[in-house]
C-alpha positions as semicolon CSV with decimal commas, in nm:
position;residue;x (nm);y (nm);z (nm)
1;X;-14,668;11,794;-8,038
2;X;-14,775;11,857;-7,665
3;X;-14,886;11,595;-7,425
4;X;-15,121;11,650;-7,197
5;X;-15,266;11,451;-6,946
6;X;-15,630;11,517;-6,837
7;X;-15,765;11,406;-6,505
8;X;-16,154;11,429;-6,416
9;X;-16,366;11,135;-6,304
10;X;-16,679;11,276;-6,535
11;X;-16,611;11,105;-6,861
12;X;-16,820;11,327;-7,036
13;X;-16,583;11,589;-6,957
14;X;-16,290;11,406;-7,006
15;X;-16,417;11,303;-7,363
16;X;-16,491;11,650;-7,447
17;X;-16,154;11,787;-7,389
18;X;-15,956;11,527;-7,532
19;X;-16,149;11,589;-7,836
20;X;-16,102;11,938;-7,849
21;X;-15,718;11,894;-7,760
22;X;-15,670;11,673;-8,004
23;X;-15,854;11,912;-8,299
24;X;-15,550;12,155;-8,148
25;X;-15,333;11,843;-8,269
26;X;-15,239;11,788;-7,901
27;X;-15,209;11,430;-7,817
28;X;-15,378;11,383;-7,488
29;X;-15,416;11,085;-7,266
30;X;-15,687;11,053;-6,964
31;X;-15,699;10,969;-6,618
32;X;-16,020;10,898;-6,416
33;X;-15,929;10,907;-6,022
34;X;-15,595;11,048;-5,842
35;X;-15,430;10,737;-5,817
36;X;-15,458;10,634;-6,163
37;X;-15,285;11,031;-6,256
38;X;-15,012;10,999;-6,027
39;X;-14,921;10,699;-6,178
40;X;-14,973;10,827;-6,500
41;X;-14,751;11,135;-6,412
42;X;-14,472;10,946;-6,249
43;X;-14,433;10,744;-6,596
44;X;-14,444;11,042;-6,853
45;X;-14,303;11,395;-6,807
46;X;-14,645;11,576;-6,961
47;X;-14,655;11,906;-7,109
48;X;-14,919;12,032;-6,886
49;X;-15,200;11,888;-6,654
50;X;-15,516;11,945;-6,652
51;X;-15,628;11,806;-6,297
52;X;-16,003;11,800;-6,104
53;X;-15,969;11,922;-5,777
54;X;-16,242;11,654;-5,632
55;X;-16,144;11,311;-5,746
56;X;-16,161;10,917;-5,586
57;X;-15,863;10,781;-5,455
58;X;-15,716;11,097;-5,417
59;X;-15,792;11,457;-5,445
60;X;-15,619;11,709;-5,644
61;X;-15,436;11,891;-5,415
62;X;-15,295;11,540;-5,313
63;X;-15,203;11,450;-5,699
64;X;-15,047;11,788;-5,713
65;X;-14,855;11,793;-5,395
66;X;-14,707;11,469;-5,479
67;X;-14,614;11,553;-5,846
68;X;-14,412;11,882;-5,721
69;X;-14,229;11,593;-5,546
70;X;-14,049;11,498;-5,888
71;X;-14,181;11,733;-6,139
72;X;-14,213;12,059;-6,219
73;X;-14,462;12,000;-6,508
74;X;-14,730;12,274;-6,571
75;X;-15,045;12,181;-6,391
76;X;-15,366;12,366;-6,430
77;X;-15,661;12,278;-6,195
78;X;-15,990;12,280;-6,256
79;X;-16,240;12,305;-5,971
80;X;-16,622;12,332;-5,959
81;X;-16,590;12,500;-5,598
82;X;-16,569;12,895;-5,629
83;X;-16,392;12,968;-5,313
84;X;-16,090;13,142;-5,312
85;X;-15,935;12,938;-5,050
86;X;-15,944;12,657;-5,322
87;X;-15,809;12,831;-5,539
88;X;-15,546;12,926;-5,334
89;X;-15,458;12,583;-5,184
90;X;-15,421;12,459;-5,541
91;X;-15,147;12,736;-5,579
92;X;-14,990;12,668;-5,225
93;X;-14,990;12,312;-5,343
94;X;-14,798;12,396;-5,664
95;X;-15,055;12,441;-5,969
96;X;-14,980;12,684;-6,220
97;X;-15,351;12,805;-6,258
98;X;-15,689;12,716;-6,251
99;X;-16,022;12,717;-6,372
100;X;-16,399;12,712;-6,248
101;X;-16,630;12,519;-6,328
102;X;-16,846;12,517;-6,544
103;X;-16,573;12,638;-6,818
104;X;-16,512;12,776;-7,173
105;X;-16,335;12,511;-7,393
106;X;-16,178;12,794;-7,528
107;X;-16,022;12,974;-7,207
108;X;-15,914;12,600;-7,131
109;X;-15,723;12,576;-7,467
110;X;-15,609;12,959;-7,440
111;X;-15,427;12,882;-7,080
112;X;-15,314;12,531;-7,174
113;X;-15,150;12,751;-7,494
114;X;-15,031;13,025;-7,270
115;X;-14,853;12,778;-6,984
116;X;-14,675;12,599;-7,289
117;X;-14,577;12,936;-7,404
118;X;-14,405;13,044;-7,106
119;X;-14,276;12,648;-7,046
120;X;-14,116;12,675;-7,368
121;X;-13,959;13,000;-7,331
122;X;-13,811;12,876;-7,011
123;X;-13,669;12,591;-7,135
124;X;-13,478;12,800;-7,414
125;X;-13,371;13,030;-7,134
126;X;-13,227;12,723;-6,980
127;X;-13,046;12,592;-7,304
128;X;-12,896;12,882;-7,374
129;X;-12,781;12,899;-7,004
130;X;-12,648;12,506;-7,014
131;X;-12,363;12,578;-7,316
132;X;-12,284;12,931;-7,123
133;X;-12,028;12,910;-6,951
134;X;-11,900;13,285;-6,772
135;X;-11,598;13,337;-6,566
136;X;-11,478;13,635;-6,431
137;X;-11,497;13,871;-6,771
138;X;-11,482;13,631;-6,988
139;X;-11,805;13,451;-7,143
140;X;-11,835;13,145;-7,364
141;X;-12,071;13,007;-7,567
142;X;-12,003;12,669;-7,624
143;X;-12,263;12,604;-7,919
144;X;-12,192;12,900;-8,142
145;X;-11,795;12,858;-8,025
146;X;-11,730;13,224;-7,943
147;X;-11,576;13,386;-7,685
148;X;-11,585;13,728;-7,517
149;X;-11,379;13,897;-7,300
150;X;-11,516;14,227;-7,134
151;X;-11,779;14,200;-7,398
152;X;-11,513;14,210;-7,717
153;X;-11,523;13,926;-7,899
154;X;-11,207;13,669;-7,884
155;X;-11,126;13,552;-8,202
156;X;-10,944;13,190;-8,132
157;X;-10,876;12,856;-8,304
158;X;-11,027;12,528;-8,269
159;X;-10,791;12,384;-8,067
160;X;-10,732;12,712;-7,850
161;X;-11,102;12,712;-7,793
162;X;-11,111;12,368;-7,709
163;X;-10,843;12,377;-7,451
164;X;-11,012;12,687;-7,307
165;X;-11,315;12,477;-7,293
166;X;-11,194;12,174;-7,144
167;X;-10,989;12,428;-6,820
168;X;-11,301;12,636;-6,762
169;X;-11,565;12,314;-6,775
170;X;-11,327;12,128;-6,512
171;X;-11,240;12,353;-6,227
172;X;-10,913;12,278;-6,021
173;X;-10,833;11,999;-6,255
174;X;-10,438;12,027;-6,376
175;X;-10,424;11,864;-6,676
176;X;-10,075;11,749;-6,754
177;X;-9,951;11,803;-7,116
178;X;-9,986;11,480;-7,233
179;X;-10,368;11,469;-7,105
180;X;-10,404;11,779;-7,327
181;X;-10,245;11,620;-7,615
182;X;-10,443;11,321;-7,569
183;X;-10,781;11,510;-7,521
184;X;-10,784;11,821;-7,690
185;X;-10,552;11,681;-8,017
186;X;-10,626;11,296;-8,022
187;X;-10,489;11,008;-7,929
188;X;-10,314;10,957;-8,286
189;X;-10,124;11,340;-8,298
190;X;-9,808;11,276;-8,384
191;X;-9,694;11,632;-8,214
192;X;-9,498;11,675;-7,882
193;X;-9,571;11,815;-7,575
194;X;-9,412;12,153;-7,673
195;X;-9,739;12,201;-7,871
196;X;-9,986;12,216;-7,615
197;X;-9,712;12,538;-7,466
198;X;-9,738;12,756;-7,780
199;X;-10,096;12,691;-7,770
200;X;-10,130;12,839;-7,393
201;X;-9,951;13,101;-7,454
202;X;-10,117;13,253;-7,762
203;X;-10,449;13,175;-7,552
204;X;-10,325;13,366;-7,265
205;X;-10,205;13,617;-7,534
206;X;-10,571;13,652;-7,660
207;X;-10,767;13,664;-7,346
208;X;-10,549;13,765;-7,038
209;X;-10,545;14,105;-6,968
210;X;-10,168;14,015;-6,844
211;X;-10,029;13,696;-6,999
212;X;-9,752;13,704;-6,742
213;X;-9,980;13,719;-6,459
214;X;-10,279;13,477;-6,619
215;X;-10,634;13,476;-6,454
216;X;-10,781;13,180;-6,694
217;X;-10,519;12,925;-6,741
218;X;-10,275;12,836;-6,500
219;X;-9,975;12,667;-6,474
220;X;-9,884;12,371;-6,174
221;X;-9,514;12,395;-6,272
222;X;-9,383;12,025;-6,318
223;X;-9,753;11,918;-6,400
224;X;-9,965;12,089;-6,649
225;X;-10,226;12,381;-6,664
226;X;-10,527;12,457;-6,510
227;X;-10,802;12,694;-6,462
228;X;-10,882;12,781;-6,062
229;X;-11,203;12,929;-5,983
């Protein structure tokens, strides 16, 4: 369900958006001067923002300036001034669109729908970028668990995977072979050290294009392995 927060200080207008919003099945709450938003904003991250360009306390611009201080929630203006200079200040100032007044409810609802579109489609963009993880020619995907090198698919175990995972994830770390054990295996694994070995080399086996000359996982001789970026 989206939340939006609507900010005009004519009630009448307030009352008829949040009604329509609401038959949308949008849950909406309502602010009636600048201050009273900011506030309002600073306590909930909203879906989108509907925000008056004249208000008491504090204008619009004002409200949206200060918001782009901590937020990058969608904000949509709506102004009863025509000038282009307004409507360009509100998009120097950090708003997402606008509208004239007096409006269609139904262009308001169609670019409320459209900014939560494109919002929503950047936040999977930015999912699938946060359990990415690329280096050099090799690519993993930490949620699916697959790995590519030079775009061929890597087919390893868990526990290669995971030991991949934790080197590339940590940069410049040397892990020692009893971290590894400990970490990637569990504290209770009855196994030795000569375990986490064989497991680096049939990972270098599977992904370096010369296991004898490794560009992934590195070894600190005395220490441990680790991955250098």
């Amino acid at each position: 369900m989206a939340k939006i927060l609507v900010v005009d200080d004519e009630k009448l207008i307030v009352k008829g958006l949040r009604f329509s919003l609401e038959q949308d099945g949008m849950e909406v709450d309502c602010a009636y001067d600048g201050g009273e938003a900011l506030e309002m904003a600073k306590a909930t991250e909203y879906d989108a923002v509907l925000l008056d360009l004249m208000l008491p306390v504090m204008d619009g611009l004002e409200v949206c300036r200060e918001i782009r201080e901590f937020s990058d929630m969608p904000i949509l203006m709506l102004t009863a001034k025509s000038d282009d200079m307004d409507k360009i200040m509100g998009l120097e100032y950090g708003a997402d669109d606008y509208i004239t007044k007096p409006f269609n409810i139904l262009e308001v609802k169609a670019r409320i729908k459209a900014i939560l579109r494109r919002n929503s489609r950047k936040n999977t963009k930015e999912q699938e970028k946060s359990h990415r993880v690329v280096v050099q020619d090799l690519e993993m995907d930490t949620e699916s668990r697959r790995v590519f090198v030079s775009g061929k698919e890597i087919n390893l175990t868990a526990k290669e995977f995971d030991l991949l995972e934790l080197l590339l994830t940590n940069p410049g770390k040397v892990y020692s072979r009893e971290q590894l054990l400990n970490i990637v295996w569990g504290f209770e694994y009855p196994g030795d050290v000569r375990t986490v070995d064989v497991h680096v080399r049939r990972l270098r086996e599977k992904i370096e294009p010369n296991p004898s000359d490794p560009h992934y996982v590195y070894t600190k001789w005395g220490v441990g392995y680790f991955y250098k970026n």
